[in-house]
C-alpha positions, 0 to 999 in steps of 0.5 A: 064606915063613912057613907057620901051621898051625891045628888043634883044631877039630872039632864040639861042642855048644852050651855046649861049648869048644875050643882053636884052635892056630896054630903058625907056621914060623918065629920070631915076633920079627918079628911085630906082629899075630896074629889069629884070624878066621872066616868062616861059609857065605855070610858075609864073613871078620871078626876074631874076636880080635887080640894084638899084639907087647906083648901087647895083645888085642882081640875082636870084641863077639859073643865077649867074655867067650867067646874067649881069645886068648894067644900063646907066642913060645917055641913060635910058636904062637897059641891061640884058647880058645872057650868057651861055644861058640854055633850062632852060632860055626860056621865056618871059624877062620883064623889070621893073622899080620901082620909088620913091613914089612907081610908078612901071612900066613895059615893054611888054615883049621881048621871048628869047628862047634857043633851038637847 
């Protein structure tokens, strides 16, 4: 059983950033797919931002040019860089990890919220 833990929200200001953190309990090799989602009060969970095994990366359209997704395989950790953070951007931030073989896990989740 693969545990993700996600840290690094908290409440910030319009304009601001944050560093999401997933870091994960066991090895990344066999992972194919790491995402980010959220899932804001009264809304359905969306994909916020993906990277795959190669390194590939793609982003839901209301946070390109905002979010940065990487990932460090020696560290099993996946980061989520928001910037210019909006209103718009409140909810809880989730991590996913997808495998090979089609396992899927994820974290229990990590609220940011943007607020003056």
């Amino acid at each position: 059983q693969v545990q993700l833990v996600e840290s690094g929200g908290g409440l910030v200001q319009p304009g601001g950033s944050l560093r999401l953190s997933c870091a994960a309990s066991r090895s990344m090799f066999s992972v194919n797919v790491m995402g980010w989602y959220r899932q804001a009060p009264g809304k359905q969970r969306e994909l916020v931002a993906a990277i795959t095994r190669s390194g590939s990366t793609n982003y839901a359209d209301s946070v390109k040019g905002r979010f940065t997704i990487s990932r460090d395989n020696a560290k099993n950790t996946v980061y989520l860089q928001m910037n210019s953070l909006k209103p718009e951007d409140t909810a809880v931030y989730y991590c996913k990890r997808s495998d090979y073989g089609g396992m899927d896990y994820w974290g229990k989740g990590t609220l940011v919220t943007v607020s003056s």
